[in-house]
N, C-alpha and C positions, 0 to 999 in steps of 0.2 A: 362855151357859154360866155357870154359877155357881159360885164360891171358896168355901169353908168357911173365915171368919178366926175362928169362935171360940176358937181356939190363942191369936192373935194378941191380940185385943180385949180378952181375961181373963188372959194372964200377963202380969206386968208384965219387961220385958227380951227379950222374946220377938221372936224376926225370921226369918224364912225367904223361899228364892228362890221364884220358881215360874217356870216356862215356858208358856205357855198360847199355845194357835193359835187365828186369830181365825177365826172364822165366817163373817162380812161376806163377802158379793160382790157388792154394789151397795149402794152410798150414796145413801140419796132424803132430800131437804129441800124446802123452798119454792122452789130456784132450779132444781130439776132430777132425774133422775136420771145416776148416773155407773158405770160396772163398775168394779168393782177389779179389775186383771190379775195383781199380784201383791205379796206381803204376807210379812214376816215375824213369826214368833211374837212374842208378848208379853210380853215380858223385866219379871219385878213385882219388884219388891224392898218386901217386907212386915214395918214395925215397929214395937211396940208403942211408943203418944208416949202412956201415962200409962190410968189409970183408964178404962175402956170406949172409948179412943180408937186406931185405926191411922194411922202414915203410910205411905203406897202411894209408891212411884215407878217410873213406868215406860219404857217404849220399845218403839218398834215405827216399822219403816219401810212403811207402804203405798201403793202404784201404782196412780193412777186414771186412766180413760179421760176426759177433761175436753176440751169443743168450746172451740176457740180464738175469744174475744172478738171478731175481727175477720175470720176468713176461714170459722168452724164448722166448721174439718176437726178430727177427732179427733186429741188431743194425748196423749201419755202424761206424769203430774205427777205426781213422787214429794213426799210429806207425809211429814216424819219426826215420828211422836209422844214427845217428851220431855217428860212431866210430873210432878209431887208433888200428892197432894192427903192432906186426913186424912179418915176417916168413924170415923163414932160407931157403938156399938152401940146396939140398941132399947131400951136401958133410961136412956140419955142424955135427960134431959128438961128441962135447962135452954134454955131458949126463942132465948139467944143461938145458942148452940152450934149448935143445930137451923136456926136462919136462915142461917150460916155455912155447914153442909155439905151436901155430896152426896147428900140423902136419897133422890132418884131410882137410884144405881147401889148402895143396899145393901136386901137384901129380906133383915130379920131380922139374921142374924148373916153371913150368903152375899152375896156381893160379886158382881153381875152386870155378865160382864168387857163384855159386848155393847153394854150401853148406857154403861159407861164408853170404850168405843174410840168408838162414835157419839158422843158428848159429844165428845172431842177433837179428831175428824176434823173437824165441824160449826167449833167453835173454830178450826181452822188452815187452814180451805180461804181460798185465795189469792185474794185482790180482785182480779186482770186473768189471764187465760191466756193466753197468746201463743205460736202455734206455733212463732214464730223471732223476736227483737229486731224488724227493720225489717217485719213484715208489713203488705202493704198494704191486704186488706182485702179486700170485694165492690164491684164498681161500683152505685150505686145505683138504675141504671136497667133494667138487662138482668140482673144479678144474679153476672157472670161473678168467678171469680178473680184478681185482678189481680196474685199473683204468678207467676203460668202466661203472662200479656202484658196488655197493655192492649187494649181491648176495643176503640175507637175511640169510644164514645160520646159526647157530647157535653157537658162536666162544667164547662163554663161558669156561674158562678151569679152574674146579676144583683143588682147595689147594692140593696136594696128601699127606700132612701131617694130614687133616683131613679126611680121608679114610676108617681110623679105626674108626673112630664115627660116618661115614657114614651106615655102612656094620654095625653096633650097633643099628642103627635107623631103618633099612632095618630088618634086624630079629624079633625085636619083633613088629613088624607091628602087626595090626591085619587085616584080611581080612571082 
């Protein structure tokens, strides 16, 4: 969806709310895909910070389906997005400025809200997922859940510094 700020970007003092619902229903990156199950609008608070510039800040709480780090059962992970950014408008051409901002989520004078929520989702997805605190995980052998019971497997893991005196006792075995 795209915002019309040239109100915003050309009056100088100029600020208004907007309410905008987001589009998104699956979030894809390099780690995955994820659904969103549920989202609230996009709360923007829109004001002009000087000569062709806006400050943006927003809010939006979004629910993603996200597989837990250690057992893959589907987790539900709320992301609250809380952020400020400024953009320029197209006729801003000093080279700092330009390096500084958001040139991806403004097309022109129109503020494309889709790629700025993907920008921030991307930004605040969580480094570990975990379906509960203590989860234990899959056993590495047979693949079972280990918080449903233990499998009986055999989860024994040899020193591999005593390897060479393993393979020493294995040789002269006698049959």
């Amino acid at each position: 969806m795209l915002l019309n700020l040239t109100d915003v970007l050309t009056s100088e003092g100029k600020s208004r709310i907007e309410e905008v619902e987001i589009e998104l229903t699956d979030f894809e990156s390099k780690m995955g895909s994820c659904s969103i199950s549920e989202k609230t609008p996009l709360h923007l608070e829109l004001e002009n910070a000087g000569q062709g510039s806006a400050r943006i800040k927003g809010h939006a709480v979004i629910t993603q389906q996200m597989n837990c780090d250690r057992c893959l059962k589907e987790v539900p992970v709320q992301i609250i997005l809380d952020f400020e950014r400024e953009v320029f408008s197209p006729e801003m051409t000093d080279e700092e400025i330009l390096d500084e901002s958001d040139s991806g989520v403004m097309e022109g004078y129109q503020l494309n809200v889709e790629v700025l929520v993907y920008n921030e989702l991307l930004m605040n997805q969580p480094e570990k997922v975990l379906c509960k605190a203590d989860c234990k995980g899959i056993c590495k052998k047979c693949g079972k859940d280990l918080n449903e019971g233990d499998c009986g497997c055999d989860t024994f893991v040899p020193d591999p510094r005593m390897a060479v005196l393993k393979d020493i006792f294995n040789a002269n075995k006698e049959v």
